[in-house]
N, C-alpha and C positions, 0 to 999 in steps of 0.2 A: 480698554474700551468695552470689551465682553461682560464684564463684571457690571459693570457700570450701567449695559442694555439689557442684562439681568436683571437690576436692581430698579430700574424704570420701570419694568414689564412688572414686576413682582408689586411695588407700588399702584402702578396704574389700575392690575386685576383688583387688589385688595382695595381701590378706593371703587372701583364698579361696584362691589360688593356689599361695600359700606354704603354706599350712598342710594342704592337700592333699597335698603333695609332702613336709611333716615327716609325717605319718599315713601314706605309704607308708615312708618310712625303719626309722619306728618299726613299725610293722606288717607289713611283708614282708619277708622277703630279697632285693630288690631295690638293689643299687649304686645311689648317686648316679647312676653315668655311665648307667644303664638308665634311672632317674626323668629325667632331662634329656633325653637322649634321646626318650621317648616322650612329652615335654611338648612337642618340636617335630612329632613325627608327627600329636600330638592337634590341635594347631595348623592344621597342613596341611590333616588331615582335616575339621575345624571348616570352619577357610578354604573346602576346595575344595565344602563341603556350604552355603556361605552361612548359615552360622550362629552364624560369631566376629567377623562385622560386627556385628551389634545389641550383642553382650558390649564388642565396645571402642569403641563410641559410645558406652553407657551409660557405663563403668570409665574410658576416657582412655586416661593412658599406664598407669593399675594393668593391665590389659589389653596394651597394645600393646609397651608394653617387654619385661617376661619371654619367656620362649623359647615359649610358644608362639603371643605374638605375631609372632614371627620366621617361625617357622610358616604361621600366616597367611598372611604379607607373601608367603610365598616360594609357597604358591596362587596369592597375589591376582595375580601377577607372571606365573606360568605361564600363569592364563587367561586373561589382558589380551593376553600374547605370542601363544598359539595362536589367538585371533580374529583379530591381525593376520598374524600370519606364518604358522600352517598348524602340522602337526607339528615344525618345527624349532623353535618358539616352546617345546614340549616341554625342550626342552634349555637355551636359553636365555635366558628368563623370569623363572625364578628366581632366578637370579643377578645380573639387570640389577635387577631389586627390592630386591635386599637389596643392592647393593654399594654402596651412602651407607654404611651401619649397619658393614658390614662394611672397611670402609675406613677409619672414624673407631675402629674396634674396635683395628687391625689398627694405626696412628700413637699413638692412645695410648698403647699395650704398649708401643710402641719408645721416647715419647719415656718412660715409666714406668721402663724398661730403662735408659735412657741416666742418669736421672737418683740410681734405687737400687743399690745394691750388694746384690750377693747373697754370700750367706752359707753355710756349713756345719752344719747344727743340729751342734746338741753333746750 
């Protein structure tokens, strides 16, 4: 039954989030690339305010997957580095956080690429 209130919670967060994001499509002139976008800035912002921790305890991965769990991560990564390392952890941080995610993002595509052929619409 634990697994199961997991998997509602993780569903439920990841359709808040989606469906916030179809309600801006449909309601503003805002591009996808602006909505994506500002779901990892809200992330970050979230993150670096200590406030999208309790969101993706509660939610799981409906929380942590999407872009502004990415977001997040890429806070949680900066503030962990600057306690250890000082300003350069500034720089650094972020990317030492995200680069599992980004690395397994970056070898699927390729082996996705190797394995489709692409095409010309018609």
């Amino acid at each position: 039954m634990e697994v199961f209130s997991a998997v509602l919670r993780a569903f439920f967060c990841g359709g808040i989030l989606c469906l916030i994001g179809q309600i801006l499509i449909d309601k503003t002139a805002l591009t996808p690339a602006k909505i994506l976008t500002g779901y990892v800035v809200a992330g970050v912002l979230l993150g670096a305010a200590g406030l999208y921790a309790p969101i993706q305890e509660w939610g799981g991965a409906g929380a942590a997957v999407p872009l502004t769990g990415f977001g997040a991560n890429l806070a949680k990564g900066v503030r962990e580095a600057v306690s250890e390392q000082g300003l350069l952890g500034a720089f650094t941080g972020g990317m030492k956080a995200a680069a599992g995610g980004l690395t397994a993002a970056i070898f699927f595509g390729w082996v996705a690429a190797l394995l489709a052929r692409s095409q010309d619409k018609a």
